[in-house]
C-alpha positions in Angstrom: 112.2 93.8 52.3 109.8 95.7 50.4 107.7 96.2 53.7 110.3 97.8 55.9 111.2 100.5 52.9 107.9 101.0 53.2 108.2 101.5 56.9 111.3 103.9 56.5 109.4 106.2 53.7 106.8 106.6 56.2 108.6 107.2 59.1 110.8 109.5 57.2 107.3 111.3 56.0 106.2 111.3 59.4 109.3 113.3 60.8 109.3 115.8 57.9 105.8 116.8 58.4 105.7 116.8 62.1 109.0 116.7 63.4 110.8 119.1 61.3 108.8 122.2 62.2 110.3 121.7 65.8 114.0 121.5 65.1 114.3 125.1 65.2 112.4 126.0 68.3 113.7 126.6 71.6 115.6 124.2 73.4 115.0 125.2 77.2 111.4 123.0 77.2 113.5 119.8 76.3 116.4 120.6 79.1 113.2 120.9 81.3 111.5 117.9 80.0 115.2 115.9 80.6 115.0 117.0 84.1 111.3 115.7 84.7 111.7 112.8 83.2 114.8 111.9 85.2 113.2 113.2 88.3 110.1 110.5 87.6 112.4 108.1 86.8 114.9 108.5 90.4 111.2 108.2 92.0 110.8 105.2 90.7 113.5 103.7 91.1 113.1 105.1 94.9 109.7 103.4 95.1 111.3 99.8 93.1 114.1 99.9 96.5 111.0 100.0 99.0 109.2 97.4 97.5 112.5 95.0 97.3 112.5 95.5 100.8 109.4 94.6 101.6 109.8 91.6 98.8 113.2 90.8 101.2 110.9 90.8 104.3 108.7 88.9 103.3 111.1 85.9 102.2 112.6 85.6 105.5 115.6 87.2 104.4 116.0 90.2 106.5 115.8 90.4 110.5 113.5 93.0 112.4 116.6 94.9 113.0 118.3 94.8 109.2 114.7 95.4 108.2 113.7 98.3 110.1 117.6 100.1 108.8 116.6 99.4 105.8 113.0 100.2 105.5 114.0 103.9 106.9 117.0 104.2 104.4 114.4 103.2 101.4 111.7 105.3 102.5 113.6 108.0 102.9 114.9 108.3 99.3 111.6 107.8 98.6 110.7 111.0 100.6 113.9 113.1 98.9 112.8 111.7 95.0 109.8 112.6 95.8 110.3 116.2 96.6 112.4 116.3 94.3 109.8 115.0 91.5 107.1 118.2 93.1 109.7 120.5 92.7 109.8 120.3 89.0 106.8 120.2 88.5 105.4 116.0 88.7 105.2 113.7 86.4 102.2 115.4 84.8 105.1 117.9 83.5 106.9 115.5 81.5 107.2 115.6 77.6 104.8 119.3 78.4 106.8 121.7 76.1 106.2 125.7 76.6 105.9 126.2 73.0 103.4 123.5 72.1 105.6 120.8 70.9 104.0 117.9 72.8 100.5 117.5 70.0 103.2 117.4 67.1 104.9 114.5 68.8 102.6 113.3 70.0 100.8 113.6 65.9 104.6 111.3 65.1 104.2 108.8 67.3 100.4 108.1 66.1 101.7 108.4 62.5 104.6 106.0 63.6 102.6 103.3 65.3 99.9 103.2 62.4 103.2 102.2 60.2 104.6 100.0 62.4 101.4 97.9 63.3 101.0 95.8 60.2 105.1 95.0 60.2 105.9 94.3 63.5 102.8 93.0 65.5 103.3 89.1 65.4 100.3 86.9 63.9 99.8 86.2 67.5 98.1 90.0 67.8 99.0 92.8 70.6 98.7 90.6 73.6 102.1 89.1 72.7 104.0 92.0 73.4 102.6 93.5 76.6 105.2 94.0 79.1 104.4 94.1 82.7 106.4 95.1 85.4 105.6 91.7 87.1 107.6 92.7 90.4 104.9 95.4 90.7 102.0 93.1 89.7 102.8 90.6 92.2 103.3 92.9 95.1 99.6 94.7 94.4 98.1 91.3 94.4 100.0 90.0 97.9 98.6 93.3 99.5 95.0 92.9 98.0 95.3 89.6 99.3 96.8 91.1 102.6 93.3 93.2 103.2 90.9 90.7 102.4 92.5 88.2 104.9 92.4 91.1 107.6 88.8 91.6 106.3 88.1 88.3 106.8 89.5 87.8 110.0 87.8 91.1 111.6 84.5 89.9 110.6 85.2 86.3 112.1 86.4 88.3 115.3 83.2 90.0 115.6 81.5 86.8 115.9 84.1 85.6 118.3 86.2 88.0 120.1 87.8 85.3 122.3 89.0 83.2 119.4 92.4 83.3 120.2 93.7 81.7 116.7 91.8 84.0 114.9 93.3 87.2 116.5 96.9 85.0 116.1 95.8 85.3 112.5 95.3 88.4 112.8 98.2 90.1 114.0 100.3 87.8 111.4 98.1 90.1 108.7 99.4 93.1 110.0 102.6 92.4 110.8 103.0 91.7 106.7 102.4 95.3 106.1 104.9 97.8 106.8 103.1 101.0 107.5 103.3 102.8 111.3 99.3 101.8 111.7 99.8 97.9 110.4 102.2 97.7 113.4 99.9 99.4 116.1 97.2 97.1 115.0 99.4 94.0 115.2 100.1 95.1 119.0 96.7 95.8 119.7 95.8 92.4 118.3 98.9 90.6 120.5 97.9 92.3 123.5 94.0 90.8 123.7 96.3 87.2 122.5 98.4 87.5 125.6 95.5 88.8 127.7 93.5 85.6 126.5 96.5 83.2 126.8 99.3 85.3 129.1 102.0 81.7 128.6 101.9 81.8 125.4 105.8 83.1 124.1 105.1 83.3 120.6 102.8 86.5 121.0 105.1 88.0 123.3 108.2 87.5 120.7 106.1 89.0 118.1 104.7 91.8 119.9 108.6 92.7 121.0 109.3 92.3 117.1 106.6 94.9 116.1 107.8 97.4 118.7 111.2 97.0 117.7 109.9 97.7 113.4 108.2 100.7 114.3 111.0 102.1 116.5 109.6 101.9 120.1 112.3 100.3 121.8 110.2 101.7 125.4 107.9 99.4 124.8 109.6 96.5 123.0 111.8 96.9 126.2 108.6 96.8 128.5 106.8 93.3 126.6 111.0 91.9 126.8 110.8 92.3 131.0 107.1 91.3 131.2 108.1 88.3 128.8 110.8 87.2 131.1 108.9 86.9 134.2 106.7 84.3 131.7 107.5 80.4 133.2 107.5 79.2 129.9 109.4 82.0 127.9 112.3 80.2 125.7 115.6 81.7 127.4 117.1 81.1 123.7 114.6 83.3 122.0 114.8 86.0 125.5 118.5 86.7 124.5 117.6 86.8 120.8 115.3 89.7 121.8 117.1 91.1 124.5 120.2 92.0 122.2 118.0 93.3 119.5 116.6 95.4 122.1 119.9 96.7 123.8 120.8 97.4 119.9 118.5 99.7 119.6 118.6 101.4 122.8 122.4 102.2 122.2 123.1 99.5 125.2 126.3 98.2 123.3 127.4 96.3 126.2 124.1 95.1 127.1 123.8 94.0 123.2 127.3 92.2 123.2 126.0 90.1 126.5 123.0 89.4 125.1 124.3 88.2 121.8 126.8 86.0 123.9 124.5 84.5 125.8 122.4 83.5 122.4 125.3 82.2 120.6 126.4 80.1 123.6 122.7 78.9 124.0 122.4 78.0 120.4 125.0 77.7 118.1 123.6 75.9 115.4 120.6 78.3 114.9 119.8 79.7 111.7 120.1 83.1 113.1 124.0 82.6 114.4 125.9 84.3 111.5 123.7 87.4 112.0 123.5 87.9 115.4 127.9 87.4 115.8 127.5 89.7 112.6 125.9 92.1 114.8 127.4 91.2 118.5 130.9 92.2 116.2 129.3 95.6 115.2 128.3 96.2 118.5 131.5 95.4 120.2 133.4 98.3 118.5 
């Protein structure tokens, strides 16, 4: 008891001889600090809805198709908080007074901390009470990761361009990333795959997915036709593709025929609730 009057007398103290010098000023530099901080803070949360995405991608729980809708819907909030955060003025401008109010409370808070350290630190010491945003932390180490496996497997590939695992490896890097030039990458590295092994359906369903992320339904159209002429192309995974790809070229009929022919091919897939999900969307 005696230690948190203590703690009030000195934080009373510290707002009468820093603090009350600034109740009288102006108020527009507050308004404008409000607006910066919630500017920052709608950014954030912008950037937080990008990286759940990506979090969702990863998992397995979104399609190519439900993940490239929502990727561009993320990223462009993103954009908009963003411009909206440079208009007034960045996150540098937040707590920035015009009348020089931000070294007096900034004077407070030092006073205030000094106060609070000997009360409310546990015996533990200051590592007890960091918070991480561990969301954040885990998403910065699965990308560090992410480059040094495509470092890795670029510097094997120069000592064996042929290896076909390793550009298999290779292309699954990239395709893990999100960004316009992972995806390019991925295709160059599933081309030389299906150049090396032209049967093999796996690289074909993955360069089709990759086209189909970054929005070039041309192409994802082009690797669907070249894939079907393949003797040992699954027919089930041809009409999983060939729906997706009608879905993005606007082909609602084609998509609704396509989806048909998957669900009557296989029923019990996984993938069955989404793609009647989606062969009901496209229908109307």
């Amino acid at each position: 008891m005696p230690e948190l009057l203590v703690l009030v007398v000195g934080l009373a103290l510290a707002a009468a001889v820093v603090l009350a010098p600034l109740l009288g000023s102006n108020r527009d530099g507050a308004a404008v600090e409000d607006d910066n901080e919630a500017a920052v803070l709608r950014h954030r949360v912008a950037l937080e809805a990008l990286r759940d995405v990506e979090a969702d991608r990863r998992a397995g729980s979104l399609d190519d198709a439900a993940y490239a809708a929502q990727l561009a819907e993320a990223e462009g909030r993103a954009a908009a908080t963003a411009a909206a955060r440079g208009q007034r003025g960045g996150s540098d401008a937040v707590g920035r007074g015009h009348d020089g109010r931000r070294p007096a409370v900034l004077a407070a808070a030092l006073i205030g901390t000094v106060l609070l350290v000997g009360w409310a630190v546990p015996e533990g010491g200051v590592a007890n009470r960091t918070v991480t945003n561990e969301p954040l932390a885990a998403a910065m180490a699965a990308e560090e990761a992410r480059q040094d496996r495509i470092r890795a497997l670029t510097d094997r590939l120069a000592d064996a361009p042929d290896d076909a695992d390793t550009l298999s490896s290779l292309a699954d890097a990239y395709l893990a990333g999100s960004t316009a030039e992972d995806l390019a990458r991925a295709a160059g590295a599933l081309q030389l795959l299906i150049a090396l092994e032209p049967e093999r359906g796996d690289a074909y369903e993955r360069i089709i997915g990759a086209y189909l992320r970054a929005g070039d339904t041309a192409n994802a159209r082009a690797a669907h036709t070249a894939y079907a002429d393949v003797a040992s192309a699954d027919p089930i995974e041809l009409a999983f593709f060939d729906g997706l790809v009608a879905r993005a070229e606007g082909d609602a009929e084609g998509a609704v025929a396509a989806f048909d022919r998957f669900l009557e091919l296989a029923p019990d897939d996984p993938r069955a609730e989404m793609i009647a999900g989606l062969r009901d969307e496209a229908s109307r």
